[in-house]
N, C-alpha and C positions, 0 to 999 in steps of 0.2 A: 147684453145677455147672450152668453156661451153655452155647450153643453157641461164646460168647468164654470161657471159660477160667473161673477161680475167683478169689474177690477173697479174699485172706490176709492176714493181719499178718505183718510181718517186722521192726517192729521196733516198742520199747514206751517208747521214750526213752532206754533204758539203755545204749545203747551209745554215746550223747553224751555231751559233754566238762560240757555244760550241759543235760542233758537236762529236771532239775528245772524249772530256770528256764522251758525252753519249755513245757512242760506246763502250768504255772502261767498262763503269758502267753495261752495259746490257750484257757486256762477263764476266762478273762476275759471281759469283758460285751462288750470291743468287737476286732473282731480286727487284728494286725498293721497297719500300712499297708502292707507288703511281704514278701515271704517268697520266697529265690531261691536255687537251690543251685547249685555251681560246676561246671563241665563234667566235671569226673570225680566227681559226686558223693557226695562226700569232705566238703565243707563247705558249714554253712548259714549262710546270711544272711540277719538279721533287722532289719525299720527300722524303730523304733516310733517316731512321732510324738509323738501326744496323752492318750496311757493313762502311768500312772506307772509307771518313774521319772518324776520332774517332767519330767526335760530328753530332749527329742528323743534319739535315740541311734541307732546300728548297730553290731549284732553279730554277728559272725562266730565260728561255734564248729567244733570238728570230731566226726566219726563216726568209731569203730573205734577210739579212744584211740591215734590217729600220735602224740600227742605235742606239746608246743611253747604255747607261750601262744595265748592267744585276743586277736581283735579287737578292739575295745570302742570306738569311737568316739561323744560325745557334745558337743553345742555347744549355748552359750546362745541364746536367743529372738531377740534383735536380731542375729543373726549371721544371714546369706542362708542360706535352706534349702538344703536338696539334692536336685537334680535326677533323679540319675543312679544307679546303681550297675551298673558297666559291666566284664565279664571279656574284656580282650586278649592277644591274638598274643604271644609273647615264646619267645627260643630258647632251645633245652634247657636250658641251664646254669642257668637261674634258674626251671624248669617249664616247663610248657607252658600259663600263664598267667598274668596277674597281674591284678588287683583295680584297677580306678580310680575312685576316688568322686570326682563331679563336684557342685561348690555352685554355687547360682541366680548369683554373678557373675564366676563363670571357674576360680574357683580350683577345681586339679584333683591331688587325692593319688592316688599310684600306689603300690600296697602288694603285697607278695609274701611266701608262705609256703614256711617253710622246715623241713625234719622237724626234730624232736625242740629247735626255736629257738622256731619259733612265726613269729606276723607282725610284718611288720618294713616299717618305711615305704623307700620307694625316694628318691622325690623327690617334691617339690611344685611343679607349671607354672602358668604361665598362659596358660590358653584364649582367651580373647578379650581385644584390643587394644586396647578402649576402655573407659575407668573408667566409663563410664554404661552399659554393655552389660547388659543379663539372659538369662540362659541359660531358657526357656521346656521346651525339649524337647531330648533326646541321645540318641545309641544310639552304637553300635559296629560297627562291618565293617572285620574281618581286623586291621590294623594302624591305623587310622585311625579317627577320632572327625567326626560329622557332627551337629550341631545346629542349632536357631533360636533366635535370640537378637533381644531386643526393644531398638531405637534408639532410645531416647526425643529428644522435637526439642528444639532450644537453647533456644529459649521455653519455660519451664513452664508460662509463661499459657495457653496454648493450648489450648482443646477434643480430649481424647482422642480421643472418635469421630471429629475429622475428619484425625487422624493415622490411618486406619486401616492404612497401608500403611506403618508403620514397623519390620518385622520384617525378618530376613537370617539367609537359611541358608548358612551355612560349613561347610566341614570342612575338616579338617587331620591329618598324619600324626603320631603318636605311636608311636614305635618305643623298643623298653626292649632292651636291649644288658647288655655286660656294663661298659661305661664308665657306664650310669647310663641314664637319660630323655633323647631328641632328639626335641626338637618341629620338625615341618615348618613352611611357611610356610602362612600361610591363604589358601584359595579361597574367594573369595566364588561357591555356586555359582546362589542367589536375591537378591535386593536388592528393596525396597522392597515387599515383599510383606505378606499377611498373617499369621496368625498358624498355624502347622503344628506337628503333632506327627508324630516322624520313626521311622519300624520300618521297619527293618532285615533285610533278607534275606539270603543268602553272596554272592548277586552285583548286586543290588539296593538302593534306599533308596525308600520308599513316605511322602509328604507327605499327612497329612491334616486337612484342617483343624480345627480345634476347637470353632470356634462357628460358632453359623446365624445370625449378627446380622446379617451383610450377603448380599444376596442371590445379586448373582452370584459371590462365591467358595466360598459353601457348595454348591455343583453338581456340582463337578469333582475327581478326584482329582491329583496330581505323579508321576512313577516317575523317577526319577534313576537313569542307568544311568552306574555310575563309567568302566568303560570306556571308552565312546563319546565319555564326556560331551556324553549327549543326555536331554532332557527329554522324557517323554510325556506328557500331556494325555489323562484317559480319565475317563467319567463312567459308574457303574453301570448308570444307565437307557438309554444312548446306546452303549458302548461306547466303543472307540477313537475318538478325535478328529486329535488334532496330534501330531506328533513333529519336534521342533528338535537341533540340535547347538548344544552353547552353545561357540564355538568365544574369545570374549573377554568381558572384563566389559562392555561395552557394550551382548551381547546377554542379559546376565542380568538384564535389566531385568522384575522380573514384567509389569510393562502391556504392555510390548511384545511378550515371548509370547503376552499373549491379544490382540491386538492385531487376527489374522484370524479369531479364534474366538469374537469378540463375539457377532458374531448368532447362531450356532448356541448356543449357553453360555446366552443369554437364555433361548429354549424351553425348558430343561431342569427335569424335576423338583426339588427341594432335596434334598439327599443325607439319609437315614433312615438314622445307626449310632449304633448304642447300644454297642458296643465291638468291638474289632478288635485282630487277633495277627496274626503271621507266621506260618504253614505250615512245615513240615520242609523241604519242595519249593518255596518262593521264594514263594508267592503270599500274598495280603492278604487276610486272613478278617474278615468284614464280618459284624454281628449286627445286624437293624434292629430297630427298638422293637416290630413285632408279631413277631419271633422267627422270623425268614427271614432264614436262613447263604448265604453266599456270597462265593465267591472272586473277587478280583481277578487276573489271572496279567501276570506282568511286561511281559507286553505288550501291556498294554490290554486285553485281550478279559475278559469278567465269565461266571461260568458259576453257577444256579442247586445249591445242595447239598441242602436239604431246610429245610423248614419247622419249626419247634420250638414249644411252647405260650408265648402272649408274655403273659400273666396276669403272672405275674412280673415280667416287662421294663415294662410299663404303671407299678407299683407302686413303680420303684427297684431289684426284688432283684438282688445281687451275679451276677455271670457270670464264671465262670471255662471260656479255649481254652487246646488246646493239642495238636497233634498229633504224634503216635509215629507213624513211617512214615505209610501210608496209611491209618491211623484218626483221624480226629479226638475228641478227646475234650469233652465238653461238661457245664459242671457246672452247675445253674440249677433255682436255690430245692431243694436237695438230693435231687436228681435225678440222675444220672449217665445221662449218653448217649453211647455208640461208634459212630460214622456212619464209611461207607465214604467217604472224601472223591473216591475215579474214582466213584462208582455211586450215590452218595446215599441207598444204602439204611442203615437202623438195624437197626447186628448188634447192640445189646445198650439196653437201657432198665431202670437198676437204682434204686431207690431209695435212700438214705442215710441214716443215722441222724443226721446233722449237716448242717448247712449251710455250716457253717466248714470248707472245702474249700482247697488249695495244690498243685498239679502241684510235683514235684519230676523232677530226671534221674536216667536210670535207664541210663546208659552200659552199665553190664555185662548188660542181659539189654533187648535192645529188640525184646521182642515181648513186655514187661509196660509198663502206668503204674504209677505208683506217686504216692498220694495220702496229704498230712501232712492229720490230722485231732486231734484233741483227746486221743485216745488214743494214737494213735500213728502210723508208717507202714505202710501199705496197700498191696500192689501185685494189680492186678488182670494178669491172665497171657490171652494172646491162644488158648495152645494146645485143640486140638478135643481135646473129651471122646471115649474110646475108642472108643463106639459113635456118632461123627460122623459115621460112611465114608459113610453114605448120600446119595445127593442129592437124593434123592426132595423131603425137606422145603422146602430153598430152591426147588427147582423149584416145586412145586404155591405155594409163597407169591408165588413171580414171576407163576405165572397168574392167580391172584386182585387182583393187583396193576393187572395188566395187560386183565384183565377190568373192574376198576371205572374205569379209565381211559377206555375204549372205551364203557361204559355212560355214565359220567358225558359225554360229548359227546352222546352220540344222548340221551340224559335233557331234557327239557322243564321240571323241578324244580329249584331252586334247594339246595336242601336235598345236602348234603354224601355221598356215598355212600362206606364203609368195608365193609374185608372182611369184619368181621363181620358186616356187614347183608347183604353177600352171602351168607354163608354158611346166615345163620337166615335170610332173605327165601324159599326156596326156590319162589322164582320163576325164578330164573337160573339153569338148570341147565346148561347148556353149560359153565360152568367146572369144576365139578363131573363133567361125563363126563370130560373133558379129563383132570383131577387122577388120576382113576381110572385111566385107561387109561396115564396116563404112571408112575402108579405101579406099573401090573400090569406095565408093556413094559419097564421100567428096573430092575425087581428077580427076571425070571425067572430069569437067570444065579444068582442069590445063595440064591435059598430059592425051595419046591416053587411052579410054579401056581397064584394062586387063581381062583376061578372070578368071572367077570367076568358082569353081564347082558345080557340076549338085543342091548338096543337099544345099550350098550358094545358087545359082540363085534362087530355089524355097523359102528359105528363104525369100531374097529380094524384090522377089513379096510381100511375105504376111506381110514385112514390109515398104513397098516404104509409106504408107500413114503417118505412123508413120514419116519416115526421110523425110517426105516434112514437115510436122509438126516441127519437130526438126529446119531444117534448114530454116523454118520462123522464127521461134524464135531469132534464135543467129543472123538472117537479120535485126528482131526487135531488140535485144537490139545494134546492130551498129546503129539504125537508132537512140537509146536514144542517145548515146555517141556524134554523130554528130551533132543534133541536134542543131536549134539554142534555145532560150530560151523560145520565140511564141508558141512550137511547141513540145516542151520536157514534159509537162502535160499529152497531148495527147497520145503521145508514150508512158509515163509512165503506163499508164489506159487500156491500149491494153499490154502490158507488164506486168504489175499485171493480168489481168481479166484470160491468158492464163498460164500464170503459176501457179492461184488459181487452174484453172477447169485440169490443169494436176495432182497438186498434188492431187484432188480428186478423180482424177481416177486412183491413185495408192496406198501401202501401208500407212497407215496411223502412221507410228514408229515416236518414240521419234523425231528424224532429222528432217523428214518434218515437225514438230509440232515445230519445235524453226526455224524452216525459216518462217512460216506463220504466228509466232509472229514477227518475223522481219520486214516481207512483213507489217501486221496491221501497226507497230507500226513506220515506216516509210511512209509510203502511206496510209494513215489514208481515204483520200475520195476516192482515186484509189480502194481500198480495198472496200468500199461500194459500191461500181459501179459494180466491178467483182464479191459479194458476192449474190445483185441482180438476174445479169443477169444468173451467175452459178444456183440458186436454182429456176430461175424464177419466180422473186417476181412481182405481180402486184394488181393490186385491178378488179374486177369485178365490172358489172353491179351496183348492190347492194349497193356498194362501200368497199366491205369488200376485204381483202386482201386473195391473195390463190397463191399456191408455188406448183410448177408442176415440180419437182425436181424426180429425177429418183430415186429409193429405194436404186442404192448402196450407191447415194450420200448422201440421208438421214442418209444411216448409218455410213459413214466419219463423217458427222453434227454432230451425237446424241452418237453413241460408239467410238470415240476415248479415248483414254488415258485419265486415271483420274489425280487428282494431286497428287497421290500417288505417282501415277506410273510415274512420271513426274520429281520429285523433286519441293526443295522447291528454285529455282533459278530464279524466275518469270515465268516463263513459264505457260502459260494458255492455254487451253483447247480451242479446236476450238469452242464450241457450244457456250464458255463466248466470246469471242475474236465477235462473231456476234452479240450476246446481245448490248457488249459496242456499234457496231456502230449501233445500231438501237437508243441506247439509244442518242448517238452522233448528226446522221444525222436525225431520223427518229424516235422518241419516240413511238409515238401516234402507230405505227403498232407492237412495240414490244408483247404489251398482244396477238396481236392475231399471233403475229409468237408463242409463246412457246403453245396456242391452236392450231395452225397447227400440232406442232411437238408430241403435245402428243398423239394425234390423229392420226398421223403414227404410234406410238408405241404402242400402245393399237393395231390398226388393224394388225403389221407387229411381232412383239413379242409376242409371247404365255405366261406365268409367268415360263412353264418349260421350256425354249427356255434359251440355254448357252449362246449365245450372245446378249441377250437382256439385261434390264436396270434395272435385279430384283434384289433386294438389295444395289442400287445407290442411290443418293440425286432425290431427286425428280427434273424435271426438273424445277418448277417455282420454288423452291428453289435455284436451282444454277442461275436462272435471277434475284431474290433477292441478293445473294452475288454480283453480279455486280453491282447491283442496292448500296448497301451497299457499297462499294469500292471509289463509288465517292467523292471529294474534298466537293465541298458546299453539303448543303441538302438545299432545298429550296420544294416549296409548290406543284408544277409541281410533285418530285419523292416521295409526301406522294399520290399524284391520284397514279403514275404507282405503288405504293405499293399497294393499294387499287386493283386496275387493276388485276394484274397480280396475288396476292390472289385468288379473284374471278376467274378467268380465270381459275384456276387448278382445280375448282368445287369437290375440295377434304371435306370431312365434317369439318377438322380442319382447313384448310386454310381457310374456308367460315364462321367458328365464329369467328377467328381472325380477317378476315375484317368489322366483324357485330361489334366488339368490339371496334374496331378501330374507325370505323362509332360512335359509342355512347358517345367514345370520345370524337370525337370532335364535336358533338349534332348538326350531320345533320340527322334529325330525317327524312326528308322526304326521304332521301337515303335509309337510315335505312330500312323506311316499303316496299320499292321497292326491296331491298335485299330480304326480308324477303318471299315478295310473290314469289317471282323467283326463288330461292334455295330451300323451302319448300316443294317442288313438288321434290322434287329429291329423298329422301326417305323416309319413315317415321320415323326415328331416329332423322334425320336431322332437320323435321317437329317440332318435339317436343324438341330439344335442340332450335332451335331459338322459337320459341313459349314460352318457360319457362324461356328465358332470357329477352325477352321483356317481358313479364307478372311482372318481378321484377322488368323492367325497371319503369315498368305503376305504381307499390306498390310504389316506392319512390319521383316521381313527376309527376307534370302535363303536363310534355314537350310533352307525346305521345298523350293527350286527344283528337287534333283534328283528327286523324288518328285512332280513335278507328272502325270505320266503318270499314275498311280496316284491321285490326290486328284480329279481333274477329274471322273471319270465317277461322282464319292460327287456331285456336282451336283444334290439334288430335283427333280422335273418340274416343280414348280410352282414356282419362284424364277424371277423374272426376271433380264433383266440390267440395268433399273435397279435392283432391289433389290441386283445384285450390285455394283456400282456405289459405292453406297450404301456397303454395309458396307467396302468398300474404301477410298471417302475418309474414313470414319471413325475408320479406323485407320493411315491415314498416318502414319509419326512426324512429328514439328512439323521443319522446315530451318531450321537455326541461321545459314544468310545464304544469297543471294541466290542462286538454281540457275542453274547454266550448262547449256551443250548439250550439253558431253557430258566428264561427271562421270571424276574418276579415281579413287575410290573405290571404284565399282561393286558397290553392294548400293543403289541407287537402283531403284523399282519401274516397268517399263516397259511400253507397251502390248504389245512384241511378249510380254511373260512371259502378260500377262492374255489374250491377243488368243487362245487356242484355245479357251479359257472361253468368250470371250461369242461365239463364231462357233458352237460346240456349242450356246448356249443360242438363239440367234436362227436356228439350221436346226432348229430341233426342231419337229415339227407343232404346231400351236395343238392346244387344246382341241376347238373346233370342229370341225375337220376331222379328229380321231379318232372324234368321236362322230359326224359324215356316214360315217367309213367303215366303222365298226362297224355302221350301220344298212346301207349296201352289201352288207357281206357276210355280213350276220345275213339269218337268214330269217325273222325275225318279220314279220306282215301285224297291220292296214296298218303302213307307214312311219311316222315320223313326221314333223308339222307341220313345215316348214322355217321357219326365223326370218322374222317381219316386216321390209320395207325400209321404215327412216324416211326 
């Protein structure tokens, strides 16, 4: 009796067709090469290689005595091994499956069972189209068969290793009817590649390669999405990389996929699996040689599960995965381990009498596994022992978890720190009041008060608000779970908004920052409702918008974690994560959110201030990256670039959008920029003054707005300088000027002539600074210039 359920026998061989025979094979010194049961687990199949009988073989028997002859396939030594054995799609009439065993050079039997008949061969195809082909690796998705298969070159003389790129992955549709077997045509959807092994997921095909001989193909993993038909390119250590559409065979050239992903693919570590399944949930379960699990998800992104003991893996011993819903199950050097695959925690660690372990399907009851062993079948059962209800236990185990986490950072020690050592150390007592008090506060409803001590009780006071807090929460999310569907929105939006405003009032680490990517990217309007109301977004009088957001939060908002510091695994930064939903629900207030926020950093950071934002991207820069990220571009995100430009009132960002502006020859924009940022300083003054002055030398789009441009004129430009910039920007005359042009967008004195009469009546210098001393009353005067 466990907190996962109880491990039973359920069955002792007897209710198999052959159950002798298996019993015998599995007390054998060396076990199966294969052991697979059919989707309704109804029938087993066995593929013995190199144990006697003499001759290879597979055999298919059944459970519950349906009936019908058995399996038995077996083929001489010189004959191509067999690759595959593969369960497909097929409609009702003939089950809701049939059987295809695939041999190393194409040939492909399709066999189907039929009650109280037995199996019965359907047809015999062929896979691949060239008599020199070998089938290396197959699997199955849905109605279709996808493999790699090895092209050997026309020359035999040839050095193998410098063929290294002689592989080709295909697939092709295999659909079984009541007229018999129809083979589709082949897609070639790799070519010249190397050598892959192919797993399969419902919506996925996952390429992995099989050897570490060459360096840069062992890096990286394939995800072939049939749909799109698009290629991903994702490496463990790196995450995501590329993603292509292979829209013709031209582009399923392997080299020329990695073709821009050379140099980054160089840097990368060499890929560490020691073997790898498919997930119930689509993803690629990765085991490396020191015994760290880990998922790959369809779309590149890699997410850490839990560390396992790799003593075994170093030595060879066998591994058996294989996951039941959200449990993964893990069997190594006869061990059994049940890991939470969303939480990485191990709900169960059982020991085994055998090593000789087989996952079998367990259709009719999935909330058990069920494990073939030497004696028999085994199913372990997921259901909580009667006195589970409590929560006490996982809880106080999350704190101690969560405690030697916290301690192992601030630790100076090398040396590994465990709850047990927490426990007996009794140096570390604060987890321990913790555990106590959450045990006293979460079981008074159930059974009498115990009495708590003095330095607990004062605790408890000063966190009773905190654990009313806590246990609305976990009231809240039973209230999602129950829910009916009316009413589950609601819940959700009160359930995000307090779990945003908690994480904000706590550390801001890596962890919380991949669950509020979560939280965003699941609850996408929940998440703008609680992003709101947390930073207290609203609009004033005025109509402009203002954020009465407390300073620590500001600084959750603006200093968290860079993407450095982050990885490159998707994971974004909380400040981009509000960007997007401004730009999502609420465009129009984005500019002046990233001018609220700079405007806290400028008043709340010093430049010598360690935690401030000096030497970071500027913030309207990282709302540009968001801005940049999006799918369409359309006309709406060329204003928020314009916007949000302006809005940083930086002197570069503000001729960027002046330029931008002339671009696209909104001239009256233009001279409304022009007067507004001009005032900001005098540099700035004369960098937009001397670009529109070139603007005015090359046409006449600015002449009716000359009123308006003249007086942006610096006090300190001359009118040779102005001169200057004017002939410089002439356009060139493609023949010989006459007197008077019928064109007219030719540039004339009378256009320039109120310019330079404004710049040649303006007092010199001199005679400002004699009348400043005039009418200042400073004593003495001062020195008047020397006459040379």
């Amino acid at each position: 009796r466990t907190r996962a359920g109880m491990l039973r026998q359920v069955s002792d061989f007897s209710d198999f067709s052959r159950g002798h025979w298996l019993q015998e094979l599995l007390c054998q010194g060396e076990q199966p090469s294969h052991v697979q049961s059919s989707p309704d687990g109804q029938h087993l199949l066995v593929l013995q290689k190199s144990r006697p009988p003499p001759l290879p073989q597979v055999v298919a028997f059944q459970r519950h005595g349906i009936g019908g002859a058995d399996l038995e396939r077996n083929w001489q030594p010189p004959q191509p091994a067999l690759v595959g054995l593969l369960f497909l799609q097929s409609p009702m009439t003939l089950g809701t499956w049939v059987l295809a065993i695939v041999w190393e050079h194409g040939r492909t039997e399709v066999w189907h069972f039929v009650v109280a008949v037995g199996w019965q061969l359907l047809q015999t195809v062929e896979l691949c189209q060239g008599a020199r082909a070998r089938i290396v690796s197959v699997c199955s998705q849905g109605t279709s068969l996808m493999w790699c298969e090895e092209r050997p070159p026309l020359d035999a003389h040839l050095d193998m290793s410098k063929c290294a790129f002689r592989f080709c992955v295909c697939t092709r549709a295999l659909e079984v009817g009541e007229q018999g077997v129809r083979l589709g045509t082949v897609r070639i959807v790799l070519h010249n590649s190397p050598e892959y092994q192919i797993l399969a997921s419902p919506q996925h095909v996952f390429l992995v390669p099989t050897t570490a001989s060459f360096a840069t193909t062992s890096k990286f993993l394939l995800i072939w999405h049939p749909e799109k038909a698009k290629l991903t390119i994702t490496a463990p250590s790196a995450g995501f990389i590329h993603s292509k559409a292979l829209r013709s065979s031209s582009e399923s050239d392997f080299r020329k996929l990695l073709l821009g992903s050379v140099g980054l693919l160089s840097g990368l570590a060499p890929l560490d699996i020691y073997t790898s399944a498919v997930s119930s949930s689509g993803g690629l379960l990765l085991v490396s040689t020191k015994g760290a699990v880990n998922v790959v998800e369809p779309d590149g992104t890699q997410r850490h599960i839990i560390d396992l003991q790799g003593g075994s893996l170093a030595q060879g011993g066998p591994v058996q995965l294989k996951t039941f819903g959200s449990i993964l199950a893990c069997v190594l050097a006869g061990v059994l381990y049940l890991i939470d695959q969303n939480s990485g925690r191990l709900v169960e660690k059982k020991i085994l009498s055998t090593k000789k372990v087989h996952f079998l399907e367990s259709p009719e009851e999935e909330d058990s596994i069920q494990l073939l062993t030497q004696t028999g079948i085994y199913s372990f059962s997921f259901s909580r022992p009667e006195d589970s209800s409590k929560p006490e236990p996982f809880l106080v185990e999350m704190v101690f978890e969560e405690a030697c986490r916290y301690y192992q950072r601030r630790s100076l020690s090398s040396s590994k720190l465990t709850v047990e050592k927490l426990k007996k150390g009794g140096v570390f007592q604060a987890p321990v009041a913790l555990t106590a008090i959450l045990q006293h506060s979460l079981c008074q409803k159930q059974k009498p008060v115990q009495g708590l001590q003095d330095t607990y009780a004062k605790l408890l006071s000063t966190m009773s608000l905190e654990l009313q807090s806590y246990m609305s929460l976990e009231l809240l999310k039973t209230c999602v779970v129950c829910a009916p569907e009316s009413e589950v929105e609601n819940y959700c939006e009160k359930l995000v908004e307090q779990e945003l405003s908690r994480v904000l009032h706590s550390d801001m680490d890596k962890d919380n920052l991949v669950y509020l990517n979560s939280i965003f990217v699941s609850f996408p309007k929940a998440a703008w409702k609680a992003t709101r109301s947390c930073l207290q977004l609203q609009q004033n009088g005025d109509g402009l918008l203002v954020a009465r957001a407390t300073p620590e939060v500001w600084k959750k908002v603006l200093a968290g974690p860079q993407q450095e510091e982050v990885g490159q695994n998707g994971i974004v930064p909380l400040f981009e994560l509000i960007c997007a939903s401004f730009l999502r629900f609420k465009p129009k207030w984005l500019p002046r959110f990233v001018e609220l926020t700079q405007q806290y950093v400028s008043i709340s950071w010093t430049y010598s201030s360690k935690e401030g934002l000096e030497g970071r991207v500027p913030l309207y820069k990282r709302a540009l990256g968001v801005l940049a990220r999006r799918n369409k571009r359309s006309e709406a995100d060329d204003e928020m670039e314009l916007e949000l430009l302006l809005c940083s009132e930086r002197p570069k960002a503000v001729l960027q959008a002046l330029h931008l502006l002339i671009h696209l020859k909104r001239w009256q924009r233009v001279v409304e920029v022009a007067e507004k940022f001009s005032k900001l300083s005098p540099l700035l003054n004369k960098e937009i003054f001397t670009t529109l002055l070139a603007e005015f030398a090359q046409h006449r789009e600015l002449d009716p707005y000359l009123d308006m441009l003249w007086p942006l004129c610096p006090a300190d430009l001359t009118a040779s300088e102005i001169l200057t910039v004017v002939l410089q920007h002439l356009p060139p005359s493609q023949e010989d000027p006459v007197p008077f042009s019928s064109e007219g967008n030719q540039l004339t004195v009378g256009l320039l002539k109120p310019l330079l009469q404004r710049v040649v009546q303006r007092p010199c210098v001199q005679d400002e600074m004699y009348l400043d001393a005039l009418q200042g009353s400073t004593f003495p005067p001062p020195t008047p210039p020397r006459e040379h």
